[in-house]
FIKOLZA-1660 file (N, C-alpha, C; in steps of 0.1 Angstrom, whole numbers, plus 5000, padded with zeros to 4 digits):
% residues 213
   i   px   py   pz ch aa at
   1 4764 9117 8775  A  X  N
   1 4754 9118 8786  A  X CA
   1 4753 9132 8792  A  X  C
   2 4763 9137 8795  A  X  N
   2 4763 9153 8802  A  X CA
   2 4752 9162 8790  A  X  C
   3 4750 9158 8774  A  X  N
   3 4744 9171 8771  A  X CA
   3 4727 9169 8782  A  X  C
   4 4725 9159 8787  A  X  N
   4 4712 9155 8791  A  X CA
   4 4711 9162 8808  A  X  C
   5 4722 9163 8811  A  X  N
   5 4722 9169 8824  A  X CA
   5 4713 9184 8829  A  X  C
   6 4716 9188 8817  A  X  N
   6 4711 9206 8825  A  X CA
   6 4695 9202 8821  A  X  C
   7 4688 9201 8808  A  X  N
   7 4673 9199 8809  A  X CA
   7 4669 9186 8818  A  X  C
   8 4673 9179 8823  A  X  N
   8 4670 9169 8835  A  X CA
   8 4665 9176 8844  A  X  C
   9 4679 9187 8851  A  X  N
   9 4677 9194 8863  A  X CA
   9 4669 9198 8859  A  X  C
  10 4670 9211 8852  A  X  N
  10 4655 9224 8849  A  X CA
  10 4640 9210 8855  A  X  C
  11 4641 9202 8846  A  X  N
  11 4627 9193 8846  A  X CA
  11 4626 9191 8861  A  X  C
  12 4636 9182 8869  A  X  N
  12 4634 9183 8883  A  X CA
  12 4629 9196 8889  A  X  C
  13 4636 9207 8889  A  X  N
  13 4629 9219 8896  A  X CA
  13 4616 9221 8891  A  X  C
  14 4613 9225 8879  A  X  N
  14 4601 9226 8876  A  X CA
  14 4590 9217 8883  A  X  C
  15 4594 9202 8884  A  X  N
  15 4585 9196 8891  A  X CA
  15 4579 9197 8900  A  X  C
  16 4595 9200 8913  A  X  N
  16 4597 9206 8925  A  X CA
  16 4587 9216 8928  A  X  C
  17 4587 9229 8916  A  X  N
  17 4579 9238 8923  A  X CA
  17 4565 9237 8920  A  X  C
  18 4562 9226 8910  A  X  N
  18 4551 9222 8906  A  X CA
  18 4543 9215 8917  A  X  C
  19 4551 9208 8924  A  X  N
  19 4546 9203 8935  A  X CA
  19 4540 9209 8943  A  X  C
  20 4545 9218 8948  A  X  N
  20 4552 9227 8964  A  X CA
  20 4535 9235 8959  A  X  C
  21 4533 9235 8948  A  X  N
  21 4520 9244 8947  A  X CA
  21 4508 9237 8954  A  X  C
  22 4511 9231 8955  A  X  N
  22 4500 9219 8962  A  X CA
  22 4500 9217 8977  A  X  C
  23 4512 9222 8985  A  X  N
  23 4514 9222 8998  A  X CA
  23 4507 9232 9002  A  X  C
  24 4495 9229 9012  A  X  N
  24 4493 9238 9024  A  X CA
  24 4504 9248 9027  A  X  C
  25 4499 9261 9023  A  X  N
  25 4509 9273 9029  A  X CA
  25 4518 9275 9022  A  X  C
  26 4525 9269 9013  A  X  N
  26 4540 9275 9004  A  X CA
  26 4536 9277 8989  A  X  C
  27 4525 9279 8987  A  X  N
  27 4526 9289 8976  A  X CA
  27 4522 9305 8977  A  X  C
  28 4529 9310 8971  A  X  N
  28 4533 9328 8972  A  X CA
  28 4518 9333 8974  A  X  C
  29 4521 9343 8988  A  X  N
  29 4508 9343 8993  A  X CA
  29 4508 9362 8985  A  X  C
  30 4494 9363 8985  A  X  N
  30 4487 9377 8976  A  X CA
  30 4488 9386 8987  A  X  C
  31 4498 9396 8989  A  X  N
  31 4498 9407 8997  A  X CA
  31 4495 9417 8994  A  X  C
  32 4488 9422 8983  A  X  N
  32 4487 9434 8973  A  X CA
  32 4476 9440 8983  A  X  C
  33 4466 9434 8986  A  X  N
  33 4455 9440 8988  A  X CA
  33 4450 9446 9006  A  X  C
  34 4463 9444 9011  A  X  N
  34 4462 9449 9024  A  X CA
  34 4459 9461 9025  A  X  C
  35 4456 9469 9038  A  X  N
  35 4447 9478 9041  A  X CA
  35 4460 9487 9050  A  X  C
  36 4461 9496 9046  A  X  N
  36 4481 9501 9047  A  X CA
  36 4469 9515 9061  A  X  C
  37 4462 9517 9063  A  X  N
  37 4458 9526 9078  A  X CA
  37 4460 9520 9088  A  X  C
  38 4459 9530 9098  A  X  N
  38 4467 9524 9113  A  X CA
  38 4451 9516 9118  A  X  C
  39 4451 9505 9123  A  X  N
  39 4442 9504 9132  A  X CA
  39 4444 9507 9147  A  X  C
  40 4430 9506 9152  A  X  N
  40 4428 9512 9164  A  X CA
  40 4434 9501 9174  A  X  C
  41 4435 9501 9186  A  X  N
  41 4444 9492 9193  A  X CA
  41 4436 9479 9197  A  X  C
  42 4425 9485 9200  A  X  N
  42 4412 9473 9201  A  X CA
  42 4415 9460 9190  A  X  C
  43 4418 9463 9179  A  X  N
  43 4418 9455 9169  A  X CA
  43 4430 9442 9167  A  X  C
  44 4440 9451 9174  A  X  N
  44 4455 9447 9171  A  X CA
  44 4460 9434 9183  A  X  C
  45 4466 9426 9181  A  X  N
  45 4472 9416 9189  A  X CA
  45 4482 9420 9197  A  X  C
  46 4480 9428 9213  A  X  N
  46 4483 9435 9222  A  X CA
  46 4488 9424 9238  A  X  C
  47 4496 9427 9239  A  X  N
  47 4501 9420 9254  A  X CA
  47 4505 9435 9261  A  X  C
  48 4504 9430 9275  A  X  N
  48 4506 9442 9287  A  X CA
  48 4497 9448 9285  A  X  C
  49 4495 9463 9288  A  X  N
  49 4482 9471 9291  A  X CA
  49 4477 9483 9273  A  X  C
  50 4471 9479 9272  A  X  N
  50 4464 9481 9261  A  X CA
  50 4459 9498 9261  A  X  C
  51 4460 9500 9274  A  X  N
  51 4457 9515 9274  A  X CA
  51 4469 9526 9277  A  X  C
  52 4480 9519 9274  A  X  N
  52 4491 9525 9278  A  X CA
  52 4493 9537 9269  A  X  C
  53 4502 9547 9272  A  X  N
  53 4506 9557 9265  A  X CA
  53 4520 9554 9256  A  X  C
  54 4524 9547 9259  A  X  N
  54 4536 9544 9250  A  X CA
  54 4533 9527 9243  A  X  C
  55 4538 9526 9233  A  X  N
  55 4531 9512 9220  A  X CA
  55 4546 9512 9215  A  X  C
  56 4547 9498 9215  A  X  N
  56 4558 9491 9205  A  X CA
  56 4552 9479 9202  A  X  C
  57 4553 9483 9186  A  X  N
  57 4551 9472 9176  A  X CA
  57 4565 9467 9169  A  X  C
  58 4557 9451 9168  A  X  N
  58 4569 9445 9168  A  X CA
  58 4563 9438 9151  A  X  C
  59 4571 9438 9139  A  X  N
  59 4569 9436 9127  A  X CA
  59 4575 9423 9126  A  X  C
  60 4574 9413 9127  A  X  N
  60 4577 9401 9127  A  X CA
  60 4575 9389 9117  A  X  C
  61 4581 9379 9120  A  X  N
  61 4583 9364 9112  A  X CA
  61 4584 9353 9118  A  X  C
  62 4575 9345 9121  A  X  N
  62 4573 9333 9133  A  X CA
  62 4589 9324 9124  A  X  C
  63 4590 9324 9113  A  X  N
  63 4599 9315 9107  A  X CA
  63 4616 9321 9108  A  X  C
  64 4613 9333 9112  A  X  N
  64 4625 9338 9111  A  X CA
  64 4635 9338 9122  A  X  C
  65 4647 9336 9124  A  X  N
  65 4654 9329 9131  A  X CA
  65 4658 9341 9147  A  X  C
  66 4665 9353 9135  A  X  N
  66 4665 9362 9147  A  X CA
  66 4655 9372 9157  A  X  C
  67 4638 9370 9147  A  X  N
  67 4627 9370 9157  A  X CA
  67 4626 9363 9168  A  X  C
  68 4629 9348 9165  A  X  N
  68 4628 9338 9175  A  X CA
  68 4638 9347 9184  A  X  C
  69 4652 9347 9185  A  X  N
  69 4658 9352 9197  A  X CA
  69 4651 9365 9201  A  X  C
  70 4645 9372 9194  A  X  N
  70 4643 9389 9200  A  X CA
  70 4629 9380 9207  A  X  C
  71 4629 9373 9205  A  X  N
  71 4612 9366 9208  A  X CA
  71 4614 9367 9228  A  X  C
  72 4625 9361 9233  A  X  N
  72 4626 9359 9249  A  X CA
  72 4630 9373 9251  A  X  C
  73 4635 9376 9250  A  X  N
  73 4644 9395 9249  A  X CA
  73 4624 9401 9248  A  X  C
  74 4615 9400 9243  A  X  N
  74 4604 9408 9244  A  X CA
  74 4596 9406 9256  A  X  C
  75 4595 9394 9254  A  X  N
  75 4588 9385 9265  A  X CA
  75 4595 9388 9279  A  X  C
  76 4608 9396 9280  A  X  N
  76 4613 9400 9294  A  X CA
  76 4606 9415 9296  A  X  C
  77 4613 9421 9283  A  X  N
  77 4600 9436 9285  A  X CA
  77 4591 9435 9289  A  X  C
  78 4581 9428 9283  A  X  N
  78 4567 9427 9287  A  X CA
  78 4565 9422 9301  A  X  C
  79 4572 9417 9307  A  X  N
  79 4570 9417 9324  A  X CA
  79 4574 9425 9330  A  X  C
  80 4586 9435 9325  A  X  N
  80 4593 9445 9337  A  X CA
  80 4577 9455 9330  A  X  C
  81 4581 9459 9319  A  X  N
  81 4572 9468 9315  A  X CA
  81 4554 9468 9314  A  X  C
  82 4548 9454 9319  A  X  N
  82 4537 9450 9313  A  X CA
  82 4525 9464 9315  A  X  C
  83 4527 9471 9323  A  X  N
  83 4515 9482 9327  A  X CA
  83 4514 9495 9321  A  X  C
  84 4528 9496 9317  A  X  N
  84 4533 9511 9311  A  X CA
  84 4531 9508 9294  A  X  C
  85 4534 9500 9292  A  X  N
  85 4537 9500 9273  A  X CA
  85 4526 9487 9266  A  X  C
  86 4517 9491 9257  A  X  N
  86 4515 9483 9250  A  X CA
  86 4521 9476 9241  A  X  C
  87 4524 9462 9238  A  X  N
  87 4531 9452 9228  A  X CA
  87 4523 9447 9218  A  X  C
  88 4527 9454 9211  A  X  N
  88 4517 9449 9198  A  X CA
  88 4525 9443 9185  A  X  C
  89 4520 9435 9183  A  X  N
  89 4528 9420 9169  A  X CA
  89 4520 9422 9155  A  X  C
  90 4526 9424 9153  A  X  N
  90 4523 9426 9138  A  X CA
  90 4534 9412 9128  A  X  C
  91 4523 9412 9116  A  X  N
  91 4530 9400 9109  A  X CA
  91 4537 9410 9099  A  X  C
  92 4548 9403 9090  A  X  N
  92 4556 9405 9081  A  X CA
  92 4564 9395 9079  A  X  C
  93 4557 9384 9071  A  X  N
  93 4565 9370 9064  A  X CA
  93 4573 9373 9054  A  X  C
  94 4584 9369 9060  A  X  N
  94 4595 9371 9048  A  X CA
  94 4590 9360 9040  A  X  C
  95 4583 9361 9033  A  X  N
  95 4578 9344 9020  A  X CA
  95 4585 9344 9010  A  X  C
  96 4595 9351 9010  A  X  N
  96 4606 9350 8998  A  X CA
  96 4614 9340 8997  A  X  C
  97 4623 9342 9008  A  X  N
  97 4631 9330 9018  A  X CA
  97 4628 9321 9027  A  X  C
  98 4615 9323 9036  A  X  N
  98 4610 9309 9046  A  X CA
  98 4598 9310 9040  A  X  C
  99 4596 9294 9034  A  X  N
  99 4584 9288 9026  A  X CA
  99 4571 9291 9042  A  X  C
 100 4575 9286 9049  A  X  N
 100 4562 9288 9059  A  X CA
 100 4560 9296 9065  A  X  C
 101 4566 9306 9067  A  X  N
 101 4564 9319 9074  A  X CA
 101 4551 9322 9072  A  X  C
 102 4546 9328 9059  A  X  N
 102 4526 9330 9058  A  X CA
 102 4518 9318 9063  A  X  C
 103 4521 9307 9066  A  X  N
 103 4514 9297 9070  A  X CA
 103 4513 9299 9081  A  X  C
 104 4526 9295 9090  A  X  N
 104 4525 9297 9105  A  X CA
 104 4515 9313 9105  A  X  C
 105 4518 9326 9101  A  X  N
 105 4511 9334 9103  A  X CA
 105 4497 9332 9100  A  X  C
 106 4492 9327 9096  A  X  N
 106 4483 9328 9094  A  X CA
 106 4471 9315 9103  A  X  C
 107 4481 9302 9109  A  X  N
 107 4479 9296 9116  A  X CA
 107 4475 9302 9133  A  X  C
 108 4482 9313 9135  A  X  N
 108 4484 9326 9143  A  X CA
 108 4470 9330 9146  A  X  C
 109 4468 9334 9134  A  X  N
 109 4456 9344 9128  A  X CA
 109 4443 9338 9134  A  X  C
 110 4445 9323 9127  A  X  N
 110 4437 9310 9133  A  X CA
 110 4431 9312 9146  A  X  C
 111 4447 9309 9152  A  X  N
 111 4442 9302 9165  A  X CA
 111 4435 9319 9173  A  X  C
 112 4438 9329 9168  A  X  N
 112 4427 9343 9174  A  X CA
 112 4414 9340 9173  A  X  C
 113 4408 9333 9160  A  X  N
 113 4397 9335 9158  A  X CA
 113 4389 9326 9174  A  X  C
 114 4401 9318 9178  A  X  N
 114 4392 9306 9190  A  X CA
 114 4402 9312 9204  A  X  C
 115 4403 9326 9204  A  X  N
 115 4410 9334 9212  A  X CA
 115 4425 9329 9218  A  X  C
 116 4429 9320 9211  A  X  N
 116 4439 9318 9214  A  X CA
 116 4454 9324 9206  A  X  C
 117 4453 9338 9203  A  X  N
 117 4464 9338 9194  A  X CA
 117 4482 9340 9198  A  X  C
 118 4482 9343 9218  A  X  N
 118 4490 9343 9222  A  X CA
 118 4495 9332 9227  A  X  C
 119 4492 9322 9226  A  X  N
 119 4491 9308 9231  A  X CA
 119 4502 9302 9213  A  X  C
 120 4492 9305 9205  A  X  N
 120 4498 9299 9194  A  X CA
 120 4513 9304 9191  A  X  C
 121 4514 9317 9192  A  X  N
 121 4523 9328 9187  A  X CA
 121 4534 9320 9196  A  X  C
 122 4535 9322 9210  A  X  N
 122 4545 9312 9218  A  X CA
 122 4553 9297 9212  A  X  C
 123 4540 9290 9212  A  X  N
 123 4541 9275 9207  A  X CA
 123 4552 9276 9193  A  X  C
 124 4543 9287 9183  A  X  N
 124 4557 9286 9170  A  X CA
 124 4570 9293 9170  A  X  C
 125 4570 9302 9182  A  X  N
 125 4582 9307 9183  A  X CA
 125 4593 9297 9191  A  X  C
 126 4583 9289 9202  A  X  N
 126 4595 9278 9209  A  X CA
 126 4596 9265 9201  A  X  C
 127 4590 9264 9189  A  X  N
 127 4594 9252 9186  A  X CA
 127 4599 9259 9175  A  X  C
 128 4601 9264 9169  A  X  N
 128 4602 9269 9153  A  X CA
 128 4616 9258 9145  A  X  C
 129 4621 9252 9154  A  X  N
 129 4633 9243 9148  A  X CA
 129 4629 9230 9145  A  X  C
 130 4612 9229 9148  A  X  N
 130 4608 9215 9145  A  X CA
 130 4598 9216 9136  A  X  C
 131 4597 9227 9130  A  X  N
 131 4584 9228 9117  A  X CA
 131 4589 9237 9106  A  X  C
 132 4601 9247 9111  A  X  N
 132 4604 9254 9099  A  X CA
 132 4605 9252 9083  A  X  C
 133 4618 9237 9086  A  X  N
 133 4624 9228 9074  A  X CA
 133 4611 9222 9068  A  X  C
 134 4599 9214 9072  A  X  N
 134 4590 9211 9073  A  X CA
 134 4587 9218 9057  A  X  C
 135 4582 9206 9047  A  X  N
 135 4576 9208 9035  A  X CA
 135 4559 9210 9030  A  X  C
 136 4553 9202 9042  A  X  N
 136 4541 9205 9047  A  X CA
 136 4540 9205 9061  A  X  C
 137 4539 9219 9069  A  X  N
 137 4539 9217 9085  A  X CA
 137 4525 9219 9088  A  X  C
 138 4518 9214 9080  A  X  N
 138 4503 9215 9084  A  X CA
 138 4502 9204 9094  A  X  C
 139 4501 9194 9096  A  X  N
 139 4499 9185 9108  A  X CA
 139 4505 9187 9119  A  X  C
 140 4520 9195 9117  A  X  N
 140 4527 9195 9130  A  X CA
 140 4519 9208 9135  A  X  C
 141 4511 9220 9127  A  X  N
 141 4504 9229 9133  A  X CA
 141 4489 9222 9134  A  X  C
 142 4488 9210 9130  A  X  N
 142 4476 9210 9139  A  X CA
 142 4472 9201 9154  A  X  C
 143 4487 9194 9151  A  X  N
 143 4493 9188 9165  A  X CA
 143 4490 9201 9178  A  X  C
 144 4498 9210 9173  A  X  N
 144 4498 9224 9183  A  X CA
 144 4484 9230 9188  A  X  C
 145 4476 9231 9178  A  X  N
 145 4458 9233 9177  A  X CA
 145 4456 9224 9188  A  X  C
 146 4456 9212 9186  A  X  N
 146 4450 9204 9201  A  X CA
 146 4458 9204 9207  A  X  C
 147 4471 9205 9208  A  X  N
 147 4476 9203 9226  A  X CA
 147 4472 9219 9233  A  X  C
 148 4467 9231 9225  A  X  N
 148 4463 9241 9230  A  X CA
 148 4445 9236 9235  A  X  C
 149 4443 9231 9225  A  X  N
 149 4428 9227 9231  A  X CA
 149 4423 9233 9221  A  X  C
 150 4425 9240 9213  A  X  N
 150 4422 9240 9199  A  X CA
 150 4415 9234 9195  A  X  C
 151 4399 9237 9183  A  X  N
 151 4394 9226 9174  A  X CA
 151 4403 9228 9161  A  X  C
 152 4412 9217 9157  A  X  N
 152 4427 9217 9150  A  X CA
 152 4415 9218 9138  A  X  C
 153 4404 9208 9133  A  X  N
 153 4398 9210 9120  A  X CA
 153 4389 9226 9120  A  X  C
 154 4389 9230 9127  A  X  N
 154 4385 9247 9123  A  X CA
 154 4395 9256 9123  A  X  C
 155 4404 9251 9130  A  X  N
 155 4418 9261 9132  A  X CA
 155 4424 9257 9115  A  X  C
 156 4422 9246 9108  A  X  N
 156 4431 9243 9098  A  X CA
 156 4420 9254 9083  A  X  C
 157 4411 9252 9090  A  X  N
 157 4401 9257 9078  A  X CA
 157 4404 9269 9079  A  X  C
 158 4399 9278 9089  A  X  N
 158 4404 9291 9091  A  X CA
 158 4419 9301 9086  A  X  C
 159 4424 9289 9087  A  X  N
 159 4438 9293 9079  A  X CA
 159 4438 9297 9069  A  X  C
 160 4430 9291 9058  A  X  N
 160 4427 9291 9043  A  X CA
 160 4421 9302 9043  A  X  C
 161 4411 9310 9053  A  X  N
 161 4404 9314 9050  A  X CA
 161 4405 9338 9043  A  X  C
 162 4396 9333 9039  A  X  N
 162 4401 9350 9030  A  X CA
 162 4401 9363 9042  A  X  C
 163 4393 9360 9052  A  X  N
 163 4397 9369 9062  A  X CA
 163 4407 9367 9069  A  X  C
 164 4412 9351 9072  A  X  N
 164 4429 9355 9078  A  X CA
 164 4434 9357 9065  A  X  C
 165 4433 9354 9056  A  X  N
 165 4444 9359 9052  A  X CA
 165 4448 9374 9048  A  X  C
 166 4436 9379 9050  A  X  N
 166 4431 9396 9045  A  X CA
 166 4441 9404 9058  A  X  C
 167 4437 9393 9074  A  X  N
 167 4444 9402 9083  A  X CA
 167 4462 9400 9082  A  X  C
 168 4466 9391 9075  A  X  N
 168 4478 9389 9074  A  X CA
 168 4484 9402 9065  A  X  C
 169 4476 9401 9050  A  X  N
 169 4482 9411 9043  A  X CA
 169 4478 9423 9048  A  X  C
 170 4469 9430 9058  A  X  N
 170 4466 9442 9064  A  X CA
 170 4480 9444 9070  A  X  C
 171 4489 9438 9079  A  X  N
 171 4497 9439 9086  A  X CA
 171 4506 9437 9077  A  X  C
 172 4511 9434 9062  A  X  N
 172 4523 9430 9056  A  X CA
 172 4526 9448 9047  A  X  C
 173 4510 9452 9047  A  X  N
 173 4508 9466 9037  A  X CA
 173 4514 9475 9045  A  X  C
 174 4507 9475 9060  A  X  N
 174 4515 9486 9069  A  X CA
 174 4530 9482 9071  A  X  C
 175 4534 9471 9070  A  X  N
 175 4550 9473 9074  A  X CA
 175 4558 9478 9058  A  X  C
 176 4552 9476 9048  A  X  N
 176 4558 9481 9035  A  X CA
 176 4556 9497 9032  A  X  C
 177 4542 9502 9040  A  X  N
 177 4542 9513 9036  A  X CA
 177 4551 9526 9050  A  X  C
 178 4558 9521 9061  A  X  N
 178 4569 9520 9070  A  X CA
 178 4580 9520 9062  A  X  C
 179 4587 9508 9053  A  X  N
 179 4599 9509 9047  A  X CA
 179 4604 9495 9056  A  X  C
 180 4596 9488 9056  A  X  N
 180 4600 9470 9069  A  X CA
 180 4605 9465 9060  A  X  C
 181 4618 9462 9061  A  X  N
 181 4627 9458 9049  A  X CA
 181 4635 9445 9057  A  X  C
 182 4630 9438 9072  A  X  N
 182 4636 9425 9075  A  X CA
 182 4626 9424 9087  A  X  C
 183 4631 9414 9092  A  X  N
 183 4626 9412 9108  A  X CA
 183 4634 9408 9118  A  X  C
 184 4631 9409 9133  A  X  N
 184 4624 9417 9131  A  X CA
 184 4624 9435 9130  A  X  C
 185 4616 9443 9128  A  X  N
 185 4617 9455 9131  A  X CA
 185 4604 9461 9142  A  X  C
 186 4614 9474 9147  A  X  N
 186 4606 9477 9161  A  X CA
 186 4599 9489 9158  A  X  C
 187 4590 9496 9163  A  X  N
 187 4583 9507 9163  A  X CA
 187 4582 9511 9179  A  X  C
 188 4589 9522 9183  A  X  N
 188 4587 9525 9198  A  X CA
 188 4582 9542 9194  A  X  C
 189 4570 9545 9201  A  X  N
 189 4564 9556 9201  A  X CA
 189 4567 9561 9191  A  X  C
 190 4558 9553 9182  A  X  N
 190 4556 9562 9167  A  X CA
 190 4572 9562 9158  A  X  C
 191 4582 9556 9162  A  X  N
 191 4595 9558 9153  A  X CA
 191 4599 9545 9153  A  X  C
 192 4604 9541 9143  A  X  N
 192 4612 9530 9138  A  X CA
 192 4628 9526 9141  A  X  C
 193 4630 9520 9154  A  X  N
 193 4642 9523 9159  A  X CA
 193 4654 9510 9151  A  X  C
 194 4666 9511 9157  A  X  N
 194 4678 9501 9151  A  X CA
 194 4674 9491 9158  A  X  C
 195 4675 9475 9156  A  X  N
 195 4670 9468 9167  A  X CA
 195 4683 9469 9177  A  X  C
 196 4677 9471 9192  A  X  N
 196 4690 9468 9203  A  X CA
 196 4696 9454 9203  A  X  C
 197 4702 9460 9208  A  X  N
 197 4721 9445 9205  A  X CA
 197 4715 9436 9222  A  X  C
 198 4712 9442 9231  A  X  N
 198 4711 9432 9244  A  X CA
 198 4697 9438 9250  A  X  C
 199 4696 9434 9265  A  X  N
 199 4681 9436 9270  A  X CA
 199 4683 9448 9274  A  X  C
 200 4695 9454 9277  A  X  N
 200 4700 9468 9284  A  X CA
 200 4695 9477 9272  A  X  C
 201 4699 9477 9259  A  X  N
 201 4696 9489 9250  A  X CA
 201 4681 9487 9249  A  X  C
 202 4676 9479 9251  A  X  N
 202 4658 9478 9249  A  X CA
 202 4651 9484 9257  A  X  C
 203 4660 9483 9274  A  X  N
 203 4651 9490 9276  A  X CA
 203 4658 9505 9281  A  X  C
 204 4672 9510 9278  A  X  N
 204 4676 9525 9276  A  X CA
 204 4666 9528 9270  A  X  C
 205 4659 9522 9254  A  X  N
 205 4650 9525 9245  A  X CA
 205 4639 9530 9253  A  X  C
 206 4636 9522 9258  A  X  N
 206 4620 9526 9268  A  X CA
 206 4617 9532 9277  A  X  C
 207 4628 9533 9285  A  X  N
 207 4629 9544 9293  A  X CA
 207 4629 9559 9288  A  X  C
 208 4636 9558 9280  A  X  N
 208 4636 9574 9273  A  X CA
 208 4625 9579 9267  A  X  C
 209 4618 9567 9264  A  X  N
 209 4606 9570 9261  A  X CA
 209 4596 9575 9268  A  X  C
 210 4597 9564 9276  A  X  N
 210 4585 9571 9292  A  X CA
 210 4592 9576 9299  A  X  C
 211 4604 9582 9298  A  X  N
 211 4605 9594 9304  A  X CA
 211 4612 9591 9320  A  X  C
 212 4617 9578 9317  A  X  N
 212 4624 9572 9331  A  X CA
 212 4636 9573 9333  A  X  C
 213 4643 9568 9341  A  X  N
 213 4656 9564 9346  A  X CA
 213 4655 9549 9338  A  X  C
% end
């Protein structure tokens, strides 16, 4: 009976990933064709003051674990700092290792189109322990669509659609043509820093930037 064992398994996986092709969101999303120039800030998904002189972009993964913690750690910056520095989020789905990372991202993307993209971006970062594992988290993101007030059946369409997903790989081209090799990764005035260890080195970081105490 054991010689039957190994082509059994192979046949199980194969099925497995035969399946998975069929799930909303986990099949390997087309990054090739992003648009690797800086956009203008107008464009970009910005919290705090938009006109600021100093910009940190934040290269991210809604599915990724240590985003999530830098996730409150930014959300503190952005209130001490919110007038001085623009916060700008950028995607970069690790889809290698978290099956829904392009999904949620792009679920993101979604909920901008009905201006809610910071609303959404929150939502998957505080729940992220209840949709990650999730083999199809399409319903549990469209749960999220209406409790934001969301139309969940345009927010679900929109997901699919070739412009979000054009804006996802816009933002996946710029972090590869950077050298974004995890998440997350930071950009403070134009350089690509180590990420800081507590909220003190983040904002040593920013301070030296703007030139503060």
């Amino acid at each position: 009976m054991k010689r039957y064992a190994l082509p059994i398994s192979i046949l199980v996986v194969i099925i497995i990933l035969i399946g998975l092709t069929f799930l909303g969101g986990s099949s390997a999303p087309d990054y090739t064709s992003g648009i690797a120039t800086e956009p203008e800030l107008s464009q970009e998904w910005v919290r705090g003051n938009p006109n600021a002189a100093v910009k940190l972009i934040e290269y991210s993964d809604f599915q990724c674990p240590a985003c999530r913690s830098y996730y409150g750690l930014v959300k503190q910056l952005e209130t001490e700092y919110g007038d001085r520095v623009a916060f700008v989020y950028r995607h970069y789905p690790l889809y290698q290792i978290h099956a829904n990372a392009d999904y949620a991202a792009r679920v993101s993307e979604a909920a901008g189109v009905q201006g809610k993209f910071w609303e959404m971006h929150d939502q998957l970062f505080e729940s992220q322990g209840d949709w990650d594992k999730l083999l199809d988290p399409g319903k549990t993101f469209a749960k999220y669509a209406t409790e934001l007030g969301l139309d969940a059946d345009k927010l679900m369409s929109d997901s699919e659609s070739t412009e979000v997903r054009q804006e996802v790989a816009n933002d996946y081209q710029r972090g590869q043509r950077i050298g974004v090799a995890g998440t997350p990764t930071f950009i403070v005035g134009g350089a690509k820093i180590s990420n800081p260890g507590s909220l003190e080195e983040f904002q040593a970081v920013l301070n030296l930037v703007l030139g503060t105490k």
